[in-house]
C-alpha positions in Angstrom: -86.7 -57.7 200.8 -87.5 -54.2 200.9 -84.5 -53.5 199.0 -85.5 -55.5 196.1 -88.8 -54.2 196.0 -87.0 -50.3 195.6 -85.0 -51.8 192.7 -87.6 -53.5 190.9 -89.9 -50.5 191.8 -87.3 -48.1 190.7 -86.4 -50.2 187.4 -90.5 -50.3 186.2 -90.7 -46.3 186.7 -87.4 -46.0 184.4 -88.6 -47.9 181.5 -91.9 -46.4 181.8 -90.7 -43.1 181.3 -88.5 -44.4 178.7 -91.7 -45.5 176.7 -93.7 -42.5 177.6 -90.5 -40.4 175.9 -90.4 -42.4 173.1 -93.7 -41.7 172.2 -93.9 -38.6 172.8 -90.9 -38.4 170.2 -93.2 -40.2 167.7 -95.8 -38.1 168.0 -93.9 -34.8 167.8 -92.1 -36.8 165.2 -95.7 -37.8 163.6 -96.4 -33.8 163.5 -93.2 -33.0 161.5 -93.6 -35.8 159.1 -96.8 -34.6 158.1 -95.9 -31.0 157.6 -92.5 -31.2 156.2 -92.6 -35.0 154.3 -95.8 -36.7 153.4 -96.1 -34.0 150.3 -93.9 -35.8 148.7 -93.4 -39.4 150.6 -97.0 -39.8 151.0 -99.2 -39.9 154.4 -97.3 -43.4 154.9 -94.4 -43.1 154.1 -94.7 -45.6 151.4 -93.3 -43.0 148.8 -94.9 -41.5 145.4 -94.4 -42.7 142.3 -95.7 -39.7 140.7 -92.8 -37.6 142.5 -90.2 -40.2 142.2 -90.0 -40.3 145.5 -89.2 -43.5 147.8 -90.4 -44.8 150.7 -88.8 -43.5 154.1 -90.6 -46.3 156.2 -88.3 -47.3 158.7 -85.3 -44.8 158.3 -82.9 -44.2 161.0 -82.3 -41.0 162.1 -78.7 -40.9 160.7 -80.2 -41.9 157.3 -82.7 -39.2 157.3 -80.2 -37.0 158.4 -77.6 -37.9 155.5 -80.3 -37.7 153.1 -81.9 -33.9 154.1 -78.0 -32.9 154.4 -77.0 -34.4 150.9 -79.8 -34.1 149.2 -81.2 -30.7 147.3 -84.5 -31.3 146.9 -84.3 -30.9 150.8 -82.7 -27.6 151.1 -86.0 -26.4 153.6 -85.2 -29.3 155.5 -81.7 -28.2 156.8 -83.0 -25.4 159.5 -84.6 -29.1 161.2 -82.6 -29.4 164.3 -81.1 -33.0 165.0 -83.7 -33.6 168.1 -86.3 -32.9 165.2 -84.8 -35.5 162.8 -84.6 -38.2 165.8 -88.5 -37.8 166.7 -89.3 -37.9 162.6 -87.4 -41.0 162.5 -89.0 -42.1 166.0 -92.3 -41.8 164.2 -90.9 -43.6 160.9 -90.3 -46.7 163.2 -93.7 -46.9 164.3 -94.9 -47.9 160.5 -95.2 -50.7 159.2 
């Protein structure tokens, strides 16, 4: 019995951490957003018309990555290092 306990104690404290890292990825993720994207995707990222620009809500991390590596009009965005990309896209999962 005490056995199972240890497992089920040990299995809680893994996905707890799991979830405390993952938002701790969206925030950091939050921070970037806001400095490097909602100029021109808007403080939602629901996109600006104004700017042609279209809404990122919801983007993987691979997507945002193709798109700052493919696109020109996000040349500054290349020095961001892949872990940066993953909490930006983190963060872009939280909105709805």
């Amino acid at each position: 019995m005490k056995k199972a306990w240890l497992c089920a104690a040990s299995v809680a404290m893994f996905c707890g951490s799991v979830f405390i890292a993952r938002a701790q990825d969206a925030a950091s993720g939050e921070k970037l957003f806001k400095a490097k994207c909602a100029g021109c995707h808007g403080p939602d990222a629901a996109g600006k018309a104004a700017v042609k620009s279209p809404s990122i809500k919801g983007k993987t991390a691979d997507q945002v990555q193709q798109e700052i590596s493919t696109s020109a009009k996000h040349s500054s965005l290349k020095k961001l290092s892949s872990d940066d990309v993953k909490n930006i896209a983190a963060y872009l999962g939280t909105l709805k």
